[in-house]
Structure formats: C-alpha cells, structure tokens
C-alpha positions as CSV (number, residue, x, y, z in Angstrom):
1,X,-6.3,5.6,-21.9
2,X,-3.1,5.8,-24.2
3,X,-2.2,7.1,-27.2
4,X,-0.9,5.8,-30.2
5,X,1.6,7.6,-31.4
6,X,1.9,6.9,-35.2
7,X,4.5,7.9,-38.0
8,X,3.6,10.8,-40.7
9,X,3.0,7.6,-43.4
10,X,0.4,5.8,-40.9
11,X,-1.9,9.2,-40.0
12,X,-2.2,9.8,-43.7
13,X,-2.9,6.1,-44.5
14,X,-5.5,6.6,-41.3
15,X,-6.9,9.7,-42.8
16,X,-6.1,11.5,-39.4
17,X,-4.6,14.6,-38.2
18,X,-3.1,14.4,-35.1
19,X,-4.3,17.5,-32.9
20,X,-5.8,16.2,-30.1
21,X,-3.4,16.9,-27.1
22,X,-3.1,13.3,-24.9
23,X,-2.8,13.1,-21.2
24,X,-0.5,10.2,-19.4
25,X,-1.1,6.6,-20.0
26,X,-3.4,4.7,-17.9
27,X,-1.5,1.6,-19.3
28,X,1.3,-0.6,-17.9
29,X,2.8,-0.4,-21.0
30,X,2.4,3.2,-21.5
31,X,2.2,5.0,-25.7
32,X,2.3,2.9,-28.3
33,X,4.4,3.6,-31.2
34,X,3.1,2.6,-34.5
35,X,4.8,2.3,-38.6
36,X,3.5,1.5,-41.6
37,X,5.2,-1.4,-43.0
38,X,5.6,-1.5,-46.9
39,X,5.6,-5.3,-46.9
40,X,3.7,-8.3,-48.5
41,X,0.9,-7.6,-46.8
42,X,1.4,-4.6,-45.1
43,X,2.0,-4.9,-41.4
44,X,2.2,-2.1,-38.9
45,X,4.6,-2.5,-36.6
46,X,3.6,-1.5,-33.6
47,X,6.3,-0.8,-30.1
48,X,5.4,0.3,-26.2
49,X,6.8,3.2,-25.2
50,X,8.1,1.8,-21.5
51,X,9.1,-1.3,-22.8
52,X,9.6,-1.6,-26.6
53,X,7.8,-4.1,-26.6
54,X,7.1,-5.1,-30.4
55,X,3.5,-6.1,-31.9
56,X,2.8,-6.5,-36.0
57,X,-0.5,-6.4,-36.9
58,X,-1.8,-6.3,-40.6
59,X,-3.6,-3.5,-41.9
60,X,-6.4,-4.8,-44.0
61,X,-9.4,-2.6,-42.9
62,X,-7.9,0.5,-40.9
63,X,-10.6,1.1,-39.5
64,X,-10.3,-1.5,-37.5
65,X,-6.9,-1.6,-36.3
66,X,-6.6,-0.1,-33.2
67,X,-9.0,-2.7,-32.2
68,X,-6.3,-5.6,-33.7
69,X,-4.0,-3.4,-32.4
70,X,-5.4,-4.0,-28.7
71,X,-6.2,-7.6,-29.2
72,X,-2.7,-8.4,-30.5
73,X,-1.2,-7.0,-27.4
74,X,-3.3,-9.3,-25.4
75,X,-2.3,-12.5,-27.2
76,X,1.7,-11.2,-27.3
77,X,1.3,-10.4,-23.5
78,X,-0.5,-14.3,-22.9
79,X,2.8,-15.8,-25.0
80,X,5.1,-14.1,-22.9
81,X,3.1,-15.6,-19.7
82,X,1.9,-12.4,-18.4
83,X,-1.3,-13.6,-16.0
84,X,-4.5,-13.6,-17.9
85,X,-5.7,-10.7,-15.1
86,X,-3.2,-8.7,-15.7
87,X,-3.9,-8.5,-19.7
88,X,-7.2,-7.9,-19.5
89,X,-6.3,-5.1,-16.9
90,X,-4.2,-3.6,-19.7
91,X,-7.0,-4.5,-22.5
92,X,-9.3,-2.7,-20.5
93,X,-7.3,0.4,-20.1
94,X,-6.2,0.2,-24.1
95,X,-10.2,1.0,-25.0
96,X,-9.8,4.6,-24.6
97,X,-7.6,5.9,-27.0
98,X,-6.1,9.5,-28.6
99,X,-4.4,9.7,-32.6
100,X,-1.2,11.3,-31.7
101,X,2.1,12.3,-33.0
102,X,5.3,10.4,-32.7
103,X,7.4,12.1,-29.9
104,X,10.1,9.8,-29.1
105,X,13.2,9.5,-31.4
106,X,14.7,6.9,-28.7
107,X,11.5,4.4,-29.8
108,X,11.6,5.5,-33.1
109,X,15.6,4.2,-33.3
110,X,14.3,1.2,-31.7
111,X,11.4,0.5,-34.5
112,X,14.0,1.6,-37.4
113,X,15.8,-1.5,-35.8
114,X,13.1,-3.7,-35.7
115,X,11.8,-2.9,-39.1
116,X,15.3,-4.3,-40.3
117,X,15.5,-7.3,-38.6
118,X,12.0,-7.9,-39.2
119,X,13.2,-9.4,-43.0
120,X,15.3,-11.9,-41.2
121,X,12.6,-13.4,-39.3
122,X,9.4,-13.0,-42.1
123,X,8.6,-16.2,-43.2
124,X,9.5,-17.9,-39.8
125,X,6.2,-18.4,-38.3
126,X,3.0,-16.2,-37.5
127,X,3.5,-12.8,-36.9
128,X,3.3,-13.6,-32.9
129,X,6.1,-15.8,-33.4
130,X,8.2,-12.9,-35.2
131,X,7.3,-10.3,-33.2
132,X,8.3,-12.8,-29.8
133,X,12.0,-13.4,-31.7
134,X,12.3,-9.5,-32.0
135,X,10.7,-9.2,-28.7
136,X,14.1,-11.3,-27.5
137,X,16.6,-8.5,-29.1
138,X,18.8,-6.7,-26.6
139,X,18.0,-3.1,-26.9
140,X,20.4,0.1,-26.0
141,X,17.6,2.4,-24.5
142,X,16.8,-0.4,-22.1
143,X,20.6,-1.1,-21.0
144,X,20.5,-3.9,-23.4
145,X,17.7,-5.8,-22.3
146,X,15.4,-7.4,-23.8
147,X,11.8,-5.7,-24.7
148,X,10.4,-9.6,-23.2
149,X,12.5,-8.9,-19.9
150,X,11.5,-5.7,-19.3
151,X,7.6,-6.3,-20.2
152,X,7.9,-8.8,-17.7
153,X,9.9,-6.7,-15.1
154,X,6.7,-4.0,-15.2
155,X,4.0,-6.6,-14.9
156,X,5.9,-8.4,-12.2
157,X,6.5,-11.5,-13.7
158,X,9.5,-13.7,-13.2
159,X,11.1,-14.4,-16.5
C-alpha cells in the first residue's frame, strides 16, 4: 500500500478529492509524489518520497495511470539494475493504493527542480532515458546524492 500524493492541478485533472486519510507505506520506496506536466504531451512527473526517485509517465487515459504509474516504476527500477525479485516485491505492494494530498514541501522543491531541468533533457530519448539522466542529479534533501544512488542504497544494490 502507498499513497500518491498528487498536486491541487493533478486531483482536479483526476476528478478526485483527496479525503481518504493513508496509513505508512508498505513500499521500499515509500509515497509517491505526482505533477501534472503542461508539456507536448502531457506527462506527469512522478517522484518517491524516500528516494526522489523520478518517473514520467503520460497521461492519455487517467484512468489508467496509476496502473502506468506502477508499471513505469518497474521498468525505471529494471534500468537501474534493481533484481527482477525485488521489483516485483515493490509492484506487488504498489497495487493497493490511497488519492492523497501533497504533504512534503522538501519533495515538492525537488519536483520544481526536476520539472526545470526536464526541458533540457526532452527530446533526448524515451521518457525512461530522461527520467534515468534526472534520476543522476545530485539532490540537497539527500546530502547531494543522487535519487539512482540512493534507490539503490534501500534496495541493497551496489551501484
């Protein structure tokens, strides 16, 4: 279980309030963190609360994109070389999931960040390959590492 915590544009976009009270994260990546991006096509950027680790996913069918959502962590996890147990550990645990609020400003700082470096990298490759060169970017709320060294300091994985 987790919840994904999303920005007042995204929870009007998804038509949802966000009431429902959440309980910890049964993740190893904990909350995600989740923004509407205004962009050809739109993207939501999407950022782990433990590790800021950074996803993009389009939005096409909304419905839909928590599923994405989960699936995109997977194949961002398998680039990085976390073990294919491991991701589907963390898959499993992303199926249950609460709308919530955003709650963090230190991740939202982090996703401001992202969003503008984001333009230097569009055009560069899929979106995995974007989000792996912001996934490189040495962050101050993690002592300036990097959102890659620190996923793969909590899943135990040598970089």
């Amino acid at each position: 279980m987790f919840t994904l915590r999303c920005t007042a544009k995204l929870l009007r976009r998804l038509r949802v309030t966000a009431d429902t009270p959440s309980g910890p994260p049964s993740t190893v990546l904990g909350d995600w963190y989740a923004n509407l991006l205004f962009t050809r096509p739109q993207l939501v950027l999407v950022v782990s609360d433990r590790t800021l680790l950074p996803v993009l996913v389009p939005v096409r069918d909304s419905r839909r994109l928590v599923m994405r959502i989960r699936e995109a962590v997977g194949h961002m996890l398998r680039a990085l070389g976390v073990p294919d147990e491991a991701i589907t550990v963390e898959q499993n645990a992303m199926l249950d999931v609460v709308i919530g609020k955003t709650a963090s400003r230190r991740v939202l700082g982090s996703m401001n960040d992202f969003s503008f470096m984001l333009d230097a990298y569009r055009g560069h490759g899929t979106l995995l390959e974007v989000a792996l060169h912001l996934a490189e970017t040495p962050c101050r709320p993690l002592k300036m590492s990097s959102p890659r060294i620190e996923t793969l300091r909590v899943f135990e994985v040598r970089p």
